[in-house]
C-alpha positions as CSV (number, residue, x, y, z in Angstrom):
1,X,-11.9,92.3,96.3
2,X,-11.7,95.9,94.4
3,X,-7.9,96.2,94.9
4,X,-6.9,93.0,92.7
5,X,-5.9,94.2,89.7
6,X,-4.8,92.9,86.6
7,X,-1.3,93.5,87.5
8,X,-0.8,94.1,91.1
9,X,-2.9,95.0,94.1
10,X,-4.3,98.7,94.2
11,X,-6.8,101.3,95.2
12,X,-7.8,103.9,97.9
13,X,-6.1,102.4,101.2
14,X,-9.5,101.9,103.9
15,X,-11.5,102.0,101.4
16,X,-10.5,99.4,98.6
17,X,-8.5,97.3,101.1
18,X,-7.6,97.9,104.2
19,X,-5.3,96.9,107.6
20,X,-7.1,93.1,107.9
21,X,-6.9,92.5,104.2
22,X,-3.4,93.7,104.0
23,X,-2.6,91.0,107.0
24,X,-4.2,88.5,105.3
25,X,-2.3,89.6,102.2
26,X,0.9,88.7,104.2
27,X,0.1,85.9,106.2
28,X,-0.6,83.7,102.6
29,X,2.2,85.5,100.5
30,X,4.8,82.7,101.6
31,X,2.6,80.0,101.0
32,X,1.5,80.8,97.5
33,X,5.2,82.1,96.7
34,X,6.6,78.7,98.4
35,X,9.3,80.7,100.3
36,X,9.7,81.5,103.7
37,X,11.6,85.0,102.8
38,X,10.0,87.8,102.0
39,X,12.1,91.0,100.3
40,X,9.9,94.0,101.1
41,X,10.6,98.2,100.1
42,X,7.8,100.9,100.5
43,X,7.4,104.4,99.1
44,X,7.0,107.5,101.3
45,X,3.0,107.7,101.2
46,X,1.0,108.4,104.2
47,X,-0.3,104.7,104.8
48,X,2.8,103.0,103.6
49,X,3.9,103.1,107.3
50,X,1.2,101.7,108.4
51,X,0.6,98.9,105.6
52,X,4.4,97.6,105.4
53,X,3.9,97.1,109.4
54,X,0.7,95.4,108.9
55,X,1.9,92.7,105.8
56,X,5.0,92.4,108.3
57,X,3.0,91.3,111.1
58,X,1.3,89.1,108.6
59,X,4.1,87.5,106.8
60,X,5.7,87.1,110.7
61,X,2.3,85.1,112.2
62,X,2.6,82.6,109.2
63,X,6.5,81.9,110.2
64,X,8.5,83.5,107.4
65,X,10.9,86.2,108.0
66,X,10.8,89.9,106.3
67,X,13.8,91.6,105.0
68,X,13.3,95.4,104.7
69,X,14.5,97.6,102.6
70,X,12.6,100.5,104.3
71,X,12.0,103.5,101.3
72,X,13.2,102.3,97.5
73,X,12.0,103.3,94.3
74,X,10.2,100.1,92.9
75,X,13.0,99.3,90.6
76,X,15.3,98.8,93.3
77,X,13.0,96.3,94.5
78,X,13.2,94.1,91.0
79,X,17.2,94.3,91.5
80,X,17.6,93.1,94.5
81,X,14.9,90.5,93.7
82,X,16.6,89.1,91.1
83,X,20.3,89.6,92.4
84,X,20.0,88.4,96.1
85,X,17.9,85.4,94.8
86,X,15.0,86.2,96.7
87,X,12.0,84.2,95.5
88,X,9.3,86.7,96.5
89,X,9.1,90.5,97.3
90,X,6.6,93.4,97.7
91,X,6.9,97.2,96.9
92,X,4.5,98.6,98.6
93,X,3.4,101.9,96.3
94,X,0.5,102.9,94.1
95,X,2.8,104.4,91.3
96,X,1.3,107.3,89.4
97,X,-1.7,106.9,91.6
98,X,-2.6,110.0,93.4
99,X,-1.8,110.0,97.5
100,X,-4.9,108.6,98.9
101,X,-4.2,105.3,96.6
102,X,-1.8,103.0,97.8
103,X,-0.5,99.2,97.0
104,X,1.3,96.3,96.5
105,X,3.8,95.3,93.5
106,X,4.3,91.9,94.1
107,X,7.2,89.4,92.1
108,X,8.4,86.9,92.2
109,X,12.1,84.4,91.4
110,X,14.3,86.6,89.3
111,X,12.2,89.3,89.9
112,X,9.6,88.2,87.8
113,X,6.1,89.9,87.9
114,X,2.9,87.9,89.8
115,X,0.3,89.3,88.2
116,X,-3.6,88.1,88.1
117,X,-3.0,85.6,85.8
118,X,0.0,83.9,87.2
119,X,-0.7,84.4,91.2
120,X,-2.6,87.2,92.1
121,X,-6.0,85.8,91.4
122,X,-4.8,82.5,93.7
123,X,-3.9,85.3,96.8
124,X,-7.1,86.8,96.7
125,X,-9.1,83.3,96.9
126,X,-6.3,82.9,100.1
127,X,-7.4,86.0,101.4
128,X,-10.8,85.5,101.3
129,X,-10.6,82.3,102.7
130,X,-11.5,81.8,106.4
131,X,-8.2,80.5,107.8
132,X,-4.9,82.6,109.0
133,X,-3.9,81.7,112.3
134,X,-0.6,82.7,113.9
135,X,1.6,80.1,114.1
136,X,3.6,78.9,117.2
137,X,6.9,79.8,115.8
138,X,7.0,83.2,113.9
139,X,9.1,84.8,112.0
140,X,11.7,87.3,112.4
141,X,12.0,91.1,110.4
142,X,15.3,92.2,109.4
143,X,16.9,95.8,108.3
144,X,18.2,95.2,104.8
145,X,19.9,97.9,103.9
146,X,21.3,97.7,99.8
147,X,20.6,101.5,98.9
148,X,24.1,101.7,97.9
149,X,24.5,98.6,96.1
150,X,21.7,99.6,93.9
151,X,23.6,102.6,93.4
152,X,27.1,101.5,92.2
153,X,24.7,99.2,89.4
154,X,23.1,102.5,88.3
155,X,26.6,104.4,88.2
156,X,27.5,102.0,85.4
157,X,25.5,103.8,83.1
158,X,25.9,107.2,84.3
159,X,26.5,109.1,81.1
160,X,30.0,110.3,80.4
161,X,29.8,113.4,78.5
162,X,27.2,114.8,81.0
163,X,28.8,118.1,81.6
164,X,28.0,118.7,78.1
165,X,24.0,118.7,78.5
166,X,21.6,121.2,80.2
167,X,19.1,119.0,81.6
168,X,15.7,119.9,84.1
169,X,14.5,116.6,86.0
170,X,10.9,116.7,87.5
171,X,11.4,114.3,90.4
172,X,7.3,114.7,90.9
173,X,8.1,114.1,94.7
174,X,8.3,110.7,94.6
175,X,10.7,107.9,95.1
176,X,13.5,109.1,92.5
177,X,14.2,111.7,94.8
178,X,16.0,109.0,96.7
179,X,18.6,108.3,93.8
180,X,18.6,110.5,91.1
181,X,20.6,113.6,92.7
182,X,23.3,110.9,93.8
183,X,23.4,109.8,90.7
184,X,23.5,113.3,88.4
185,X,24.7,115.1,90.6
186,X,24.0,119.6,91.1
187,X,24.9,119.6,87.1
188,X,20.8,119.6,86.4
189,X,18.1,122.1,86.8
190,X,15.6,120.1,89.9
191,X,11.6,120.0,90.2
192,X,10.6,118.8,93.2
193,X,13.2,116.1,93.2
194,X,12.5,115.8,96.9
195,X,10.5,113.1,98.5
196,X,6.9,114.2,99.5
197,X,4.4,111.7,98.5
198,X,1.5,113.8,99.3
199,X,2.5,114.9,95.6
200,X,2.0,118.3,96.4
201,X,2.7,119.8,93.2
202,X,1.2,117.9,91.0
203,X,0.3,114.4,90.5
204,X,3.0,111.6,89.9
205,X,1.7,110.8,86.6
206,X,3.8,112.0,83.4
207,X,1.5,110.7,81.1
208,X,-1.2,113.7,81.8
209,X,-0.5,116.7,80.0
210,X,-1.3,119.1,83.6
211,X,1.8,117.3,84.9
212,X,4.4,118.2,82.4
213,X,3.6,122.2,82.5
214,X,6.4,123.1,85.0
215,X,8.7,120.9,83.4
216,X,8.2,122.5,80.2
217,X,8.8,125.8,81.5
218,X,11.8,125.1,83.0
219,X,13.3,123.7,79.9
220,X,12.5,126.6,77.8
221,X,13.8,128.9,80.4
222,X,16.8,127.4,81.7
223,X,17.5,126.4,77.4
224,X,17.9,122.9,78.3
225,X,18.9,120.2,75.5
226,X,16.3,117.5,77.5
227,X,13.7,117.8,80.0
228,X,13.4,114.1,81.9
229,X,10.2,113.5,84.4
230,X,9.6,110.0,86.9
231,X,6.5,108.6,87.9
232,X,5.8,108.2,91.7
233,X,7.9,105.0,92.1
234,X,10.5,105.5,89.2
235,X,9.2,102.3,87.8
236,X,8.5,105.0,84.4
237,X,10.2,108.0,82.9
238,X,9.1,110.3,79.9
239,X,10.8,113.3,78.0
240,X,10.1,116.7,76.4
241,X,13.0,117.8,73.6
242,X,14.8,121.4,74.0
243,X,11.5,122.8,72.1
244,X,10.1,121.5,75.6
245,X,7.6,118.9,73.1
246,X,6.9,116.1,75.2
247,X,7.7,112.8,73.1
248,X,6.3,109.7,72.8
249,X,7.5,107.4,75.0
250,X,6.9,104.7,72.5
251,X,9.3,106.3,69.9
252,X,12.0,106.2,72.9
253,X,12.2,102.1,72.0
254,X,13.8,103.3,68.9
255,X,16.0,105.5,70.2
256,X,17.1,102.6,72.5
257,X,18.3,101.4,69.5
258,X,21.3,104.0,69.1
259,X,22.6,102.1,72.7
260,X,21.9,98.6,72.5
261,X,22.0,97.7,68.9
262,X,25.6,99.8,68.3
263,X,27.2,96.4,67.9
264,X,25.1,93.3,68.2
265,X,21.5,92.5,66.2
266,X,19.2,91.6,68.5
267,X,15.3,90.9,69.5
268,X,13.6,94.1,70.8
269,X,10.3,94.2,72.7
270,X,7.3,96.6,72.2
271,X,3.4,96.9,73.2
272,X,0.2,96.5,71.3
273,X,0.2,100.1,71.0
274,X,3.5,101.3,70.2
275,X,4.0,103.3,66.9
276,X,4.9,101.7,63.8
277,X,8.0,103.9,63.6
278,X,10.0,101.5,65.6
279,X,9.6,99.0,64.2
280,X,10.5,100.8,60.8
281,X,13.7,103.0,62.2
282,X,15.3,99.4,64.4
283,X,15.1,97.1,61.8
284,X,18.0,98.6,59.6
285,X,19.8,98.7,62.7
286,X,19.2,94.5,62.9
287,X,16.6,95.0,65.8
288,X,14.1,92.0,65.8
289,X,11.2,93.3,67.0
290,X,8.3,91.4,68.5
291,X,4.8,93.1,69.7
292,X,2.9,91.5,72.7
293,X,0.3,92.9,75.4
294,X,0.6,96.0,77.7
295,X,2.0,96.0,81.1
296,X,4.6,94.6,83.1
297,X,3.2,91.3,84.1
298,X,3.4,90.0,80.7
299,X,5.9,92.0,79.1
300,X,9.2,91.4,81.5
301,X,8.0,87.3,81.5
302,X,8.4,87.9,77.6
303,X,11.2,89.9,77.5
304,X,12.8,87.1,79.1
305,X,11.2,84.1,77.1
306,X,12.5,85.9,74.0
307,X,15.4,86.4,75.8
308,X,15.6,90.3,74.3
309,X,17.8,93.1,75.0
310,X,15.2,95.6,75.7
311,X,12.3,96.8,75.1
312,X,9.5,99.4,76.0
313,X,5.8,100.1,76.5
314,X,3.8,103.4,75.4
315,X,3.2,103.7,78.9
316,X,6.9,105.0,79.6
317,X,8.3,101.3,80.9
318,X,11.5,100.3,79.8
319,X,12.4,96.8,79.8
320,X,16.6,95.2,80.1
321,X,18.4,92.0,79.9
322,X,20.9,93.9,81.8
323,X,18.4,94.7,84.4
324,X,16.9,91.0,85.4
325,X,14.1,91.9,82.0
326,X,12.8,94.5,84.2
327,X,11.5,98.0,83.9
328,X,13.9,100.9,85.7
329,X,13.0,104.4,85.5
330,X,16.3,105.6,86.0
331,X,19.0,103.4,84.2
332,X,16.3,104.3,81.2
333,X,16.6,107.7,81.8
334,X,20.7,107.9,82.2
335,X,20.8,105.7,78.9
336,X,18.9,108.2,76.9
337,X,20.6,111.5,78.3
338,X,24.3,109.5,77.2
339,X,22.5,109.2,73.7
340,X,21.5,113.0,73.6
341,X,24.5,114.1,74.7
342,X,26.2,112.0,72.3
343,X,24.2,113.7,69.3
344,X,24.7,117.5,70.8
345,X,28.5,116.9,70.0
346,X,27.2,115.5,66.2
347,X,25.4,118.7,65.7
348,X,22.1,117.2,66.1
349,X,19.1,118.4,69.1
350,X,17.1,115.8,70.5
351,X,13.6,116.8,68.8
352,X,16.1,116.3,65.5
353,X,16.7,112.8,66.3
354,X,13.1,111.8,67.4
355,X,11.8,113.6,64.2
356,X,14.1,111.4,62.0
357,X,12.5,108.0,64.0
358,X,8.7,109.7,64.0
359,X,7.2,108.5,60.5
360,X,3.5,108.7,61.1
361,X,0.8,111.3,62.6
362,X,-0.5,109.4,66.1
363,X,-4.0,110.3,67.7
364,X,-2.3,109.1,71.2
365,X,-4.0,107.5,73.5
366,X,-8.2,108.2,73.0
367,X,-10.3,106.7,75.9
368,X,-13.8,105.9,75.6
369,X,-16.3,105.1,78.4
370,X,-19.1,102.6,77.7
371,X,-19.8,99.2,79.0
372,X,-20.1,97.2,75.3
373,X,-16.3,97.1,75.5
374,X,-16.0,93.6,73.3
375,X,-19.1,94.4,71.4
376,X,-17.6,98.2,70.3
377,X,-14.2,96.3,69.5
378,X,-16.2,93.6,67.4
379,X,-17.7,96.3,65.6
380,X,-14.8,98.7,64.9
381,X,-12.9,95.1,63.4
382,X,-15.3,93.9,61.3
383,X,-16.0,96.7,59.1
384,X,-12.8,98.2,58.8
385,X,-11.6,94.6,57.6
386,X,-14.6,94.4,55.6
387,X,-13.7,98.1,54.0
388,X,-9.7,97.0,53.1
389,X,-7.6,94.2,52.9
390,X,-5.3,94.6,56.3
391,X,-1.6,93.9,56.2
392,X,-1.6,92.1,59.8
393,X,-3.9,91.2,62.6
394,X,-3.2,90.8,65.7
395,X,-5.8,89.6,68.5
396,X,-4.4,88.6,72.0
397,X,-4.6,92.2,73.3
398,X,-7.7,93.5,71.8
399,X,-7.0,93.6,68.2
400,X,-4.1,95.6,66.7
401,X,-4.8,95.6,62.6
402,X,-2.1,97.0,60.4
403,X,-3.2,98.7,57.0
404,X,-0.8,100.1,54.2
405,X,-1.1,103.9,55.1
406,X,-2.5,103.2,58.3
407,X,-3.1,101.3,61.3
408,X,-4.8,101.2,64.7
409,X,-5.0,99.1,68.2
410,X,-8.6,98.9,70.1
411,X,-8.0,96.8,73.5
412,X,-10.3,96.7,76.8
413,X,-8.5,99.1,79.8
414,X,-6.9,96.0,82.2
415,X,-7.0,98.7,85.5
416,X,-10.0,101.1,84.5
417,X,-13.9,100.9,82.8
418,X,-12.3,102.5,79.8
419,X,-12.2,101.3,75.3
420,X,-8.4,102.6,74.7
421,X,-7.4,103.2,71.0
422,X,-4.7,104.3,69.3
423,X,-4.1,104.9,65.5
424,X,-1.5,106.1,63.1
425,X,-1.3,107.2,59.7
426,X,1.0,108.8,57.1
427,X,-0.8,112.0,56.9
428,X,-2.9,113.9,59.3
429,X,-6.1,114.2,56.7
430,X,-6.3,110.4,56.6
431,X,-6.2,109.7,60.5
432,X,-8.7,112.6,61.1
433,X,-10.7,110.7,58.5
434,X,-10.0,107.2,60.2
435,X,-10.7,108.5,63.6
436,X,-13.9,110.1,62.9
437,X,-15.2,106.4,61.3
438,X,-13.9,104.6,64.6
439,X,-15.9,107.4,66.6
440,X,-18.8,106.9,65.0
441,X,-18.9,103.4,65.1
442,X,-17.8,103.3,69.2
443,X,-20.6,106.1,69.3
444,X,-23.5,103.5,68.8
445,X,-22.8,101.8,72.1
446,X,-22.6,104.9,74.3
């Protein structure tokens, strides 16, 4: 089925899945979860309506009860996961997908992620089976309504010199519309902070450049210290500095590091891709800090096996102890504006502070796309390897391999038919050199 993913269930609602599949979907979530409880929260899409309904009617026929949390950012979901000790939810959303997409983010105890690998993939053989027939005694749905709770957790970390910042928040009409003004108050400068998931000023994806232009703008108009911008279920969050540069949200792990690592050393979590920077800038700070593969469904089940205090993806995820080892788009964000502020009353801008962490040109994120994914990546390994003597290798998410003055990660997409690299080096004249070798080898297998 198109709509099983590698990390939750997604794609054009009626045409990738639809209402029977999204019963079906229901009706076997308490048996392969082993509960008879099912947490579920929805976004404010078109079809969300319709699909929570549907998986409710489902999940009812198979004689477990649904408690709903009606609209919640997915983050919410996690919490009350994990805190309420509910052994299976869904957060029906599509994320940064634009409004015709829509889905299901399913976890699991303590809020950890069921992914393809650990759940998903048994579901989909469930749904595809040829049994689901109502049961005699069905379940019941109940209102559950723990907006507020969520809230006094996120107040914790509201930052306390925030009268001191000049801040512009691009909402990008999606779910942190339902928190963040609560939260920050009528101090900030507001883009579409309201809820309107037919996203209709631009899509709810902060990692495409078209997204962050009105953000921009308003920093450099308003003369804001820090320009913050969510994703459509406030799962992510990225940044632009006062020059209104949008920053890496890989080098925002090392910034972290000003928070968590203050007064305790500590094990700190990145991706495959994430610059070598961090690494470099946390470990004077006593930040331990382990790589492992891209997205949520394996990095929060690591987080926790490691038992770190955060960590972060390029990707714009940020991952606490503090917060069940989840991701939260928000407590990240109110953690980094407490940090800026703190450094405007040291005298020092935010781009100041991320140019002291950034050591290395990046290339970003390049995407190439050809089918002779592992045959490209085979290729691109062996003769860079065969050319110099690498420092580290690393193979369990495509191959990350780590040179003196340079390094770079090739890895299959996990959601799209696309070759993703990224590389680094400590001057722009020998990436533009690396990257043109990598292009030309990738090039034979257009």
């Amino acid at each position: 089925m198109k709509a099983f993913k590698a990390y939750d269930i997604r794609g054009i609602y009626t045409e990738d899945f639809d209402k029977d599949d999204v019963y079906r979907i229901g009706y076997f979530l308490p048996e392969l979860m082993k509960t008879e409880k099912i947490l579920v929260g929805r976004d404010a899409r078109a079809s969300s309506d319709e699909i929570f309904e549907t998986l409710a009617q489902g999940i009812i026929d198979s004689g477990a009860d649904v408690f709903n949390m009606g609209l919640a950012t997915t983050p919410m979901v996690y919490y009350i996961t994990a805190k309420h000790n509910f052994h299976a939810s869904v957060q029906i959303t599509a994320s940064h997908n634009p409004a015709a997409y829509n889905g299901m983010k399913v976890s699991g105890n303590n809020a950890l992620p069921i992914g393809y690998e650990s759940g998903l993939n048994k579901l989909e053989e469930l749904v595809t089976s040829d049994r689901a027939t109502p049961v005699a005694k069905k379940g019941h749905i109940y209102d559950y309504k723990v907006k507020e709770e969520y809230l006094r957790f996120l107040e914790t970390y509201k930052p306390k010199h925030l009268d001191s910042l000049t801040m512009a928040i691009d909402g990008s009409n999606g779910m942190a519309g339902l928190l963040i003004k609560k939260l920050l108050g009528n101090k900030p400068h507001y883009l579409y902070a309201d809820i309107d998931c037919s996203f209709p000023n631009h899509d709810p994806n902060p990692l495409k450049e078209e997204n962050l232009t009105d953000l921009k703008e308003l920093v450099k108009r308003q003369q804001c210290d820090v320009g913050v911008i969510f994703d459509g279920d406030a799962d992510r969050v990225m940044f632009v500095d006062e020059k209104a540069n949008f920053i890496s949200p890989d080098l925002i792990i090392a910034l972290l590091g000003h928070y968590f690592l203050k007064d305790n050393d500590g094990i700190v979590l990145q991706d495959i891709r994430t610059s070598k920077s961090v690494k470099e800038y946390l470990a004077p700070m006593g930040g331990e800090v382990h790589t492992w593969r891209v997205g949520r469904a394996f990095a929060a089940r690591k987080l926790r096996e490691l038992d770190g205090i955060f960590g972060g993806e390029l990707a714009g995820h940020y991952y606490f102890r503090d917060f069940f080892y989840s991701d939260s788009g928000i407590m990240a964000a109110l953690i980094v504006l407490e940090l800026v502020a703190n450094f405007k009353k040291q005298g020092k801008s935010f781009s100041q502070v991320m140019e002291q962490i950034k050591g290395y040109e990046t290339s970003g994120e390049v995407n190439f796309k050809i089918a002779q994914k592992s045959e490209a990546m085979e290729a691109v390994k062996a003769y860079f390897i065969k050319q110099e003597e690498p420092t580290e290798v690393m193979d369990f998410d495509g191959y990350r391999i780590e040179f003196p003055e340079w390094w770079f990660n090739i890895r299959p997409s996990n959601t799209e038919p696309y070759l993703r690299l990224v590389a680094e080096a400590k001057s722009p004249l020998l990436l533009e050199q690396k990257l043109e070798e990598i292009h030309n080898i990738i090039g034979k297998f257009k």
